[in-house]
C-alpha positions in Angstrom: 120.3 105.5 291.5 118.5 105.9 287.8 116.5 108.9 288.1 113.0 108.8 286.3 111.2 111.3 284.1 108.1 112.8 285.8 105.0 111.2 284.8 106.4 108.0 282.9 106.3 105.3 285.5 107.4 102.5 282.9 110.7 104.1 282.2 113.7 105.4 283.6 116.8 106.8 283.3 119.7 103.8 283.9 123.1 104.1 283.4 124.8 104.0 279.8 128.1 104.4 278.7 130.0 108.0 278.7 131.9 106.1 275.6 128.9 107.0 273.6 129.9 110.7 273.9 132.5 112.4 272.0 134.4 115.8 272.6 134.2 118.3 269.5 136.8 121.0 269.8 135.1 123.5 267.4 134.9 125.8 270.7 138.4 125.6 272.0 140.3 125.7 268.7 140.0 128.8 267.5 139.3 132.2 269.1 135.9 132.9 267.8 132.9 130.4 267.0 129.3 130.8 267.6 128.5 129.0 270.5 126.2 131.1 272.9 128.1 132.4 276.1 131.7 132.4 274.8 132.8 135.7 276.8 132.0 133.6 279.9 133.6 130.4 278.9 137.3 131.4 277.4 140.3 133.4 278.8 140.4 136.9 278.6 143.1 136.5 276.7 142.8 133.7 273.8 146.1 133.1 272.7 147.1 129.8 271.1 148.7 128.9 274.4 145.7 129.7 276.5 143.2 127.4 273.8 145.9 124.9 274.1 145.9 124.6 277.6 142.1 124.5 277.8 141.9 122.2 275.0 144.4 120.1 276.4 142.2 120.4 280.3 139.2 119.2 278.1 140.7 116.3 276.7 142.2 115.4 279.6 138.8 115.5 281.5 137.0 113.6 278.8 139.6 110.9 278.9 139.3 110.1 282.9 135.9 110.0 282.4 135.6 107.4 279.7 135.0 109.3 276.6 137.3 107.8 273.3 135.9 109.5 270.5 137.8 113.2 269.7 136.3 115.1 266.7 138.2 117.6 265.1 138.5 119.8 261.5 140.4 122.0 259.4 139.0 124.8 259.9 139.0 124.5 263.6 141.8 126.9 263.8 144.7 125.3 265.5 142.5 122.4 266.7 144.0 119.6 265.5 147.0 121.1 266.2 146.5 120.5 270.0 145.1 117.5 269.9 147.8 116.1 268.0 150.3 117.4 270.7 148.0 115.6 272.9 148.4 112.2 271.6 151.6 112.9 270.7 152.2 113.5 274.9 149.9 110.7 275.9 150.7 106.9 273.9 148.5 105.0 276.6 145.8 107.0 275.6 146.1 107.8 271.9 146.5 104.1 272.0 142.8 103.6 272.8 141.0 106.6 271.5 139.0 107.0 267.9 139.9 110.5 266.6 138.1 112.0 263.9 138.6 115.2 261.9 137.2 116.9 258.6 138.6 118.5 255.5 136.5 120.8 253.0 136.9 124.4 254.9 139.7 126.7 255.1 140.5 128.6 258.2 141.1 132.4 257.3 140.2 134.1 260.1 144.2 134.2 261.2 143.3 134.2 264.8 141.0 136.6 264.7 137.2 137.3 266.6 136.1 140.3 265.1 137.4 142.2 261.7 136.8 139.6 259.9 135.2 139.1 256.4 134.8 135.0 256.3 136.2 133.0 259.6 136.1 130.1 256.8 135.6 129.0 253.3 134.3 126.4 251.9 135.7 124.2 248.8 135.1 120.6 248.0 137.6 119.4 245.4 140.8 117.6 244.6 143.0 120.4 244.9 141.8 121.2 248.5 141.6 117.7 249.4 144.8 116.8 248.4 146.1 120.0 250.7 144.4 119.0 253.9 144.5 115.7 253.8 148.4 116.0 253.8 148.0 119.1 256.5 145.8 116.6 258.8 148.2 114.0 258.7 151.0 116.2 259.5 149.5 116.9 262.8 148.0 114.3 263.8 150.4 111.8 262.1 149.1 107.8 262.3 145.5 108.9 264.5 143.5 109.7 262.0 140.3 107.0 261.9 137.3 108.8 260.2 137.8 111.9 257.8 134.8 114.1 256.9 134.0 115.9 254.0 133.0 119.0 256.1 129.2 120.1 255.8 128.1 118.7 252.4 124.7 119.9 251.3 122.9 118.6 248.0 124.8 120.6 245.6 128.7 119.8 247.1 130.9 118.6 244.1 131.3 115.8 247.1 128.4 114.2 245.8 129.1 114.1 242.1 132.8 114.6 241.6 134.3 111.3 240.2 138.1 112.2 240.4 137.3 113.3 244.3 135.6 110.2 244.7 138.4 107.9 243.5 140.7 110.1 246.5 138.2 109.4 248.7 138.1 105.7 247.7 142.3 105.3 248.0 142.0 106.6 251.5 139.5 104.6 252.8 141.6 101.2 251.5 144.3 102.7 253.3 141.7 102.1 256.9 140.2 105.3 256.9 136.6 105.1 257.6 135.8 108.0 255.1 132.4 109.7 255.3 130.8 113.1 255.3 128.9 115.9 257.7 126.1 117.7 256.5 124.5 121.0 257.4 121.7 123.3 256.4 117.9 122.4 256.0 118.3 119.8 253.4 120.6 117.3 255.6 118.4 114.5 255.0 118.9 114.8 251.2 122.4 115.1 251.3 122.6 112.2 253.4 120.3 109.6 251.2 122.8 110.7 248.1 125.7 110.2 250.0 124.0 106.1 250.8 123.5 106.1 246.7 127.4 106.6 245.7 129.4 103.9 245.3 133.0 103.2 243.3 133.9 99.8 241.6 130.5 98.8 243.5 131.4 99.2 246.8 129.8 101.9 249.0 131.7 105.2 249.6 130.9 106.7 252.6 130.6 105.0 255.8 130.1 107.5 258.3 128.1 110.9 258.7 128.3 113.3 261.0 125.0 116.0 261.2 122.9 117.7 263.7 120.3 116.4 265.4 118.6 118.3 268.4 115.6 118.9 270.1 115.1 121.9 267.7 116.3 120.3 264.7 114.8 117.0 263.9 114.6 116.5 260.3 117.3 114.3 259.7 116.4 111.8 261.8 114.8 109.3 259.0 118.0 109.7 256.9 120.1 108.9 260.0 118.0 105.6 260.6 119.1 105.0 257.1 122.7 105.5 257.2 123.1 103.1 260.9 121.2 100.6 259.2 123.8 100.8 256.0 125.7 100.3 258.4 127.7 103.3 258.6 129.3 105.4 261.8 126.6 107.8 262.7 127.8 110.8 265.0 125.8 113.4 266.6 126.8 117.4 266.2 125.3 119.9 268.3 123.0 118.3 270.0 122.9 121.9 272.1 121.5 124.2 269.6 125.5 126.0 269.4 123.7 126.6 273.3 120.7 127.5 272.5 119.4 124.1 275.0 122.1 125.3 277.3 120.5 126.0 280.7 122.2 129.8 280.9 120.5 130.3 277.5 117.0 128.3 277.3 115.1 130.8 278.9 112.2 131.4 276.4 109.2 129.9 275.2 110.6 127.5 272.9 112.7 125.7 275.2 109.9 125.9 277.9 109.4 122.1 278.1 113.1 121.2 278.0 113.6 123.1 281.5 110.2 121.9 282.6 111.5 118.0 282.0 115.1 118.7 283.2 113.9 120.2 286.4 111.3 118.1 287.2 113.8 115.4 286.4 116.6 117.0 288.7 119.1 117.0 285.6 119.7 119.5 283.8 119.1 121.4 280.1 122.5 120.1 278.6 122.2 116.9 279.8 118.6 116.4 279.0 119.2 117.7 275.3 122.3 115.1 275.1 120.4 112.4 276.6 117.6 113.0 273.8 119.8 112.5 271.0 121.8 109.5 272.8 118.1 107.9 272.9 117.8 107.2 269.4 119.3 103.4 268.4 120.7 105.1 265.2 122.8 107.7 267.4 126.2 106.2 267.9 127.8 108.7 269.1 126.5 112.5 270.2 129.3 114.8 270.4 129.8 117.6 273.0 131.1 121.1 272.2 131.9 121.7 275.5 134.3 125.0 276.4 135.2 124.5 280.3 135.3 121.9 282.6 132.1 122.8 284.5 130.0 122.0 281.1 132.0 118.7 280.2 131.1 117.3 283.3 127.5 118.4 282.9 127.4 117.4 279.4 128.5 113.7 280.8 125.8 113.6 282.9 123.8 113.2 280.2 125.2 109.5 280.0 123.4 108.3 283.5 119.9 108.8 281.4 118.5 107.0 279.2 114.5 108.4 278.1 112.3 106.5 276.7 110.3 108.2 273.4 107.5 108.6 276.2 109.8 110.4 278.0 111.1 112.7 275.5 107.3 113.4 273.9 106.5 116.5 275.9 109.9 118.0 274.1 108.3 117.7 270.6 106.8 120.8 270.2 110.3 122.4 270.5 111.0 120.8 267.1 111.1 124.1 264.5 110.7 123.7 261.0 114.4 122.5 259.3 114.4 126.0 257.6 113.8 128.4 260.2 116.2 126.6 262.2 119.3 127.1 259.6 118.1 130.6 259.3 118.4 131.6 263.1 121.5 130.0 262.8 123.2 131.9 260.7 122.6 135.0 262.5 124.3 133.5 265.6 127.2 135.9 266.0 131.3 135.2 266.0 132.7 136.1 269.0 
């Protein structure tokens, strides 16, 4: 049965659709990220066969439970590696499954947690394009449906490179839907000049992929933007890299999250998913999740629905776009 919110007798959680949730494999591609609690989550040992099998478990999991959208990147280490062999092993199901992935960031951390002077780098131009683009579909051969320019901000050559543009503009006649994610306190910017480009007078971007969480609200307005345009809009960590995880919201900024989840008999993960499945611009909110045990909590999140009376007591956990970026880049890589 729908379970209701404390103290909003006109609304309720009912049932939506797990197909409005995606599976990122940022966490399960590579050996170190910054998600919060990784030591817990991974095998001792990380070898490319242990993230395979665990990437493969996930995807698996996700499936049977209804989810069809699979994000991955470049610079997810081996990511799209595995879930191209994934497809590749399962034809019923790459047959019904959107897969997404994103180009702009190298992978150099060779496999590496710790030792390591840049896990990534970032480059948005032809050259690089032209090199993943032709890496992607190597590995994941004919299921590639939306391709990112990976975390665009307001200065990215993405915005105001014509030759990249044209590129960009070739794939997307071949069926890609070809679009962009953004990160860093000026999302919202990079998004509304992303809606403004346009070659031989036809939009070029279609879909956009940034965060949105109960800490990080900024780019909501923009987002509302980009649906209406029409475009794919796609939800990234909607947990804070964990921070809304129920293991890790244990201070006074995520007080009202575990006040509403508990009081709602849910819990944080789902109750920060739920929140950015509530808005009508979200079509699709992504999770990272690293084990079994925190997909199927994650999915949980798809038997609520709040209302925005629901959800205002969590709207003083909102932190200003720029202290948010800056906390997160002292997350470690581990």
């Amino acid at each position: 049965m729908p379970t209701a919110l404390p103290h909003s007798p006109s609304s309720s959680f009912s049932s939506s659709s797990v197909a409005r949730f995606g599976l990122g494999t940022a966490a399960v591609g590579r050996p170190g990220y910054i998600t919060l609690g990784r030591a817990a989550d991974l095998p001792a040992e990380r070898t490319v066969d242990a993230l395979r099998e665990r990437t493969h478990e996930l995807l698996d999991a996700a499936y049977a439970a209804g989810v069809r959208y699979f994000d991955s990147a470049r610079s997810y280490g081996r990511a799209e590696e595995f879930l191209g062999g994934w497809l590749a092993a399962r034809p019923e199901a790459a047959a019904k499954v959107t897969v997404g992935s994103k180009w702009g960031y190298t992978y150099t951390a060779d496999w590496r947690t710790s030792g390591v002077a840049a896990h990534e780098v970032k480059e948005h131009s032809v050259a690089v394009f032209d090199r993943q683009i032709t890496e992607t579909r190597a590995l994941l051969g004919r299921h590639l449906d939306v391709y990112l320019v990976h975390s665009v901000t307001p200065e990215s050559p993405a915005l105001t490179d014509p030759a990249l543009h044209e590129r960009l503009a070739a794939l997307a006649a071949e069926g890609v839907r070809v679009g962009l994610s953004t990160s860093g306190p000026a999302q919202a910017e990079a998004i509304r000049a992303a809606l403004a480009l346009t070659v031989d007078g036809r939009p070029l971007f279609s879909a956009v992929q940034s965060t949105w969480n109960l800490l990080e609200t900024s780019t909501a307005p923009a987002l509302a933007e980009a649906h209406a345009a029409g475009w794919l809009v796609v939800v990234k960590e909607a947990m804070a890299n964990g921070r809304l995880a129920d293991r890790n919201a244990t201070g006074p900024d995520t007080a009202p999250l575990r006040t509403a989840a508990t009081e709602a008999g849910t819990t944080c993960d789902a109750l920060a998913l739920a929140a950015a499945a509530a808005h009508p611009w979200a079509d699709l909110v992504l999770s990272g999740a690293a084990t079994p045990a925190q997909l199927t909590s994650n999915l949980t999140a798809a038997t609520l629905t709040p209302t925005p009376a629901d959800l205002t007591p969590l709207t003083p956990m909102s932190e200003p776009a720029e202290t948010y970026w800056r906390t997160r880049a002292t997350l470690p890589w581990s």
